[in-house]
Phi, psi and omega in degrees: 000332179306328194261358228249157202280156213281315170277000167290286198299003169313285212308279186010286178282339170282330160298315166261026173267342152302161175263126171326318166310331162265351156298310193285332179301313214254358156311292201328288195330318175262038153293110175100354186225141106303023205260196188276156154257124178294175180040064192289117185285295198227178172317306194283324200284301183296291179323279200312002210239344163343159128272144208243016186027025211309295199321319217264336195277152191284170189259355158267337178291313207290304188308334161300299179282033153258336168288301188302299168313329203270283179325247200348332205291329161339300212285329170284314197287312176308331204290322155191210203262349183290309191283357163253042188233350189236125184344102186347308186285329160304338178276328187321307194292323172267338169291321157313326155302273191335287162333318166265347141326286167323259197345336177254332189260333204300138189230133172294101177284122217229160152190173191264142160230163190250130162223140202270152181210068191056238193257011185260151184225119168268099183259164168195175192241121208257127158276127197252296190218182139261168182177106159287127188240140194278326175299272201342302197311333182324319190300127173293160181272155160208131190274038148218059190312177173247357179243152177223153197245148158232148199219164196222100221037234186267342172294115193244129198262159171233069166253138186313151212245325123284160175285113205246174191252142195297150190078346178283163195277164156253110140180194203227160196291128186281311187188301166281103193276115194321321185292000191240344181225189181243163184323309193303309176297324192272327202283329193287339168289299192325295179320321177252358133243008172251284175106056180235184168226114179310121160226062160305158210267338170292295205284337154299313181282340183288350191239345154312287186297348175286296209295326185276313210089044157272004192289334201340322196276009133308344183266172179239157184261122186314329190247005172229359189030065148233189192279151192268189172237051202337091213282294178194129210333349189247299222243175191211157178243153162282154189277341217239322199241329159112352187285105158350140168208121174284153228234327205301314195293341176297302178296312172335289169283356157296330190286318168281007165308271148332300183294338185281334173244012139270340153298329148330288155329321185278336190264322163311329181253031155255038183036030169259089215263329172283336174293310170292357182260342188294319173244032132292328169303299195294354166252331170308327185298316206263356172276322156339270189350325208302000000 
């Protein structure tokens, strides 16, 4: 278990903090459904009831942890005579559950540490665990959420970051945050591991604004290099010198730009390392241009 991945050993301990007696009830209750269950009675009713995405996952991934689970399952029936009293395939079935739980719910227990470097203190945010809290997980995402989580031991505090209006929703940030990435980046990690399509009050104005051009103030004005404005969707003015510009031929070449340097990318992390400095020259250039 020492080399086995940080959600193996999650589920684990989550199996084995249920009571076998509850295990078998909440088999029953889902045989043939997957859906929510009503009337969640207790804490263990709520974790299981998590989402496990299992319909949205590949048939190589889920095989893989169904392989995985089926080796671990020894270590649960041995740990003492109640769990080797309950049918194989229920264990299967929740240790299996737990995992592909974990992989959507898992929340990083975290804290900040410091280390001084003469009069300077260098901070960073250190990961301690994993660990589920089945309300939090309840919380919807936003990549500007209004809440931020903290943790204290074993304990996750949840406060608000703003003023919300009674009835108003809570919530929080999974992990991709408008300030560190851009939409196009935050909806595709969300998607492949949450499997939603983010449509948070960030990622609607930020792709408003890409469609109006208000990006428009990344460019420079060919003839003063200061900054341009955005007129409309085609065209732009400079704030310093006023001289007008259609936009199209600007965008055009930012979009190749941009492909030149994903093309890059892709060849750096094929080692093709003269080919990735060639178009990386060629996108610096042409972003210069901008």
């Amino acid at each position: 278990l020492r080399q086995a991945e940080p959600e193996i050993v999650l589920a684990l301990r989550m199996v084995l903090a249920d009571k076998p007696d509850n295990v078998k009830r909440s088999r029953e209750k889902r045989k043939g459904c997957d859906s929510e269950i009503e009337n969640l009675a207790t804490d263990f009713d709520l974790v299981v009831s998590l989402q496990t995405h299992e319909n949205e996952r590949s048939i190589k991934e889920k095989s893989y942890w169904e392989k995985t689970a089926s080796e671990i399952l020894p270590l649960i029936s041995q740990s003492n005579d109640a769990w080797s009293s309950v049918d194989k395939d229920v264990l299967l079935w929740i240790f299996l559950r737990h995992i592909l739980q974990i992989r959507c719910n898992v929340h990083a227990v975290t804290t900040i540490m410091g280390k001084s470097d003469g009069p300077v203190e260098a901070q960073q945010q250190v990961r301690l665990a994993l660990a589920v809290y089945a309300k939090s997980s309840l919380l919807n995402h936003s990549c500007n959420p209004n809440v931020i989580v903290s943790y204290l031991g074993r304990r996750l505090t949840v406060r608000t970051t703003t003023s919300i209006d009674g009835g108003g929703e809570l919530l929080h940030c999974y992990g991709p945050h408008f300030a560190r990435m851009r939409a196009c980046e935050r909806k595709k990690a969300l998607k492949e591991q949450y499997f939603f399509d983010c449509a948070c009050s960030a990622c609607k104005e930020e792709e408003a604004a890409e469609r109006s051009c208000r990006f428009v103030d990344r460019f420079a004005c060919s003839n003063c290099h200061q900054l341009l404005g955005a007129e409309s969707e085609v065209t732009a003015t400079c704030f310093t010198c006023h001289k007008s510009f259609d936009m199209k031929e600007t965008f055009a070449n930012y979009d190749a730009a941009q492909r030149l340097y994903e093309s890059a990318e892709a060849s750096k992390d094929g080692n093709d390392l003269q080919v990735a400095l060639k178009l990386f020259e060629r996108s610096l250039k042409t972003r210069r241009s901008l």
